[in-house]
N, C-alpha and C positions, 0 to 999 in steps of 0.2 A: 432471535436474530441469527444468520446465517450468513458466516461469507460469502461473496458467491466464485466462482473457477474464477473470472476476471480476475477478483482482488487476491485470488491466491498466487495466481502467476503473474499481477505487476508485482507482487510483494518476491518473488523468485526471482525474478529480471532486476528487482533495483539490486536483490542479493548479492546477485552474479554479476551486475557492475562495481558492486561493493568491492568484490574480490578481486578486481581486475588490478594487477601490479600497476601503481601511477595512473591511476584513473584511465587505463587503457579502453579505447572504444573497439566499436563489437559490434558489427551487423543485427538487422535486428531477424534476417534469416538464422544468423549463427545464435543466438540468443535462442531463437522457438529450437533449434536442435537440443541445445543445453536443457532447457528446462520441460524439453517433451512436448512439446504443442505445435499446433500447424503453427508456418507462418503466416497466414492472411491473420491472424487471431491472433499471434504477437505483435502483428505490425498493428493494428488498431489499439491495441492494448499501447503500445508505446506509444502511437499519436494522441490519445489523453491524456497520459503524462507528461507529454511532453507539451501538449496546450497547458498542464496546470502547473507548468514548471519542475515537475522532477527531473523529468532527466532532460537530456541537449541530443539533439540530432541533427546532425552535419552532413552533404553530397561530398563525393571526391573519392579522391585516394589517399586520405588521411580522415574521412568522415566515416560514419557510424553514429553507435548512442553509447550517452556519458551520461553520465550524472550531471544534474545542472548543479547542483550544491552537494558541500561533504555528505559522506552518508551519517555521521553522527549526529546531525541537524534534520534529518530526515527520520520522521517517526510513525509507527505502525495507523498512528490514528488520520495524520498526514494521507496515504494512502489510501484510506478506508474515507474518507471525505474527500477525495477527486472520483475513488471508482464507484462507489457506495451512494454518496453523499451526504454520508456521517455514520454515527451509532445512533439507532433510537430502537429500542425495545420493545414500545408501544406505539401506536398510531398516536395516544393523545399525549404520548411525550411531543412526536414533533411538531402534532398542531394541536394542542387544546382544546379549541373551537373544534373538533372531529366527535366529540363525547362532551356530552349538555352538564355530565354527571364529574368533571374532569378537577372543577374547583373545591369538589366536596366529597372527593372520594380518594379513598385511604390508601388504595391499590395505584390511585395516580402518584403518589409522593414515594411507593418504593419503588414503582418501575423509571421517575424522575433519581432518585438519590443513585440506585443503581446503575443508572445508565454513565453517572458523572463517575463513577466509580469505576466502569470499563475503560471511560475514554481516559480517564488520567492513569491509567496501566497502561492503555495503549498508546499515551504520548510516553511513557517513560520509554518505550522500546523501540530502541534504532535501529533503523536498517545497520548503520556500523557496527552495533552490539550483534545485529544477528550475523551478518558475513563472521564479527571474528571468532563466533560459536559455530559458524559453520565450519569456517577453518581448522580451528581445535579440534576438532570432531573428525575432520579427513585426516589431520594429524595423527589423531589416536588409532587411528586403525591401520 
């Protein structure tokens, strides 16, 4: 399994809402500057989340994009299932029926227990746990 750029830079963009003083909103021009990417490829990245409800995107002169909810509610596996469409490690973890060999084969039950194994680390990890590691981190130096 391999993130792909998508899920690394909506996982960058919630970051960088994260950090924002009172949930301050942010272009999402200003956003692709921040985290290094064009904007046509941040604005799409933000229209999926923002269809799957992470963040909020508002017109005007007090619009931008927010977070739709706290970022401590917001978790790594969260994001990996709107850009992704989940963790699965093997074809016959997400469908079974893809491998005849799926009910009786030994190699199916660790790439299943393992797979449960990533997504419950990666629901333990918040977008707010990562901003305020990121924060510390700009701190220390």
């Amino acid at each position: 399994m391999e993130i792909s750029r998508r899920t690394d830079y909506a996982c960058r963009i919630l970051i960088e809402l994260a950090s924002r003083p009172d949930g301050g909103r942010v272009s999402a021009r200003e956003l692709a500057t921040v985290i290094g990417v064009q904007h046509p490829f941040a604005r799409r990245i933000v229209t999926q989340m923002a269809a799957a409800g992470l963040v909020d995107t508002r017109r005007g002169a007090h619009g931008g994009v927010g977070l739709a909810r706290r970022a401590n509610t917001i978790t790594l596996n969260d994001v990996i299932v709107v850009m992704e469409g989940g963790v699965s490690l093997n074809l016959c973890v997400r469908d079974p029926s893809a491998c005849e060999r799926s009910p009786r084969c030994p190699v199916h039950t660790v790439w299943n227990n393992a797979g449960r194994i990533v997504i419950q680390y990666l629901d333990d990890c918040t977008i707010g746990d990562l901003a305020a590691l990121a924060a510390a981190e700009a701190d220390a130096r």
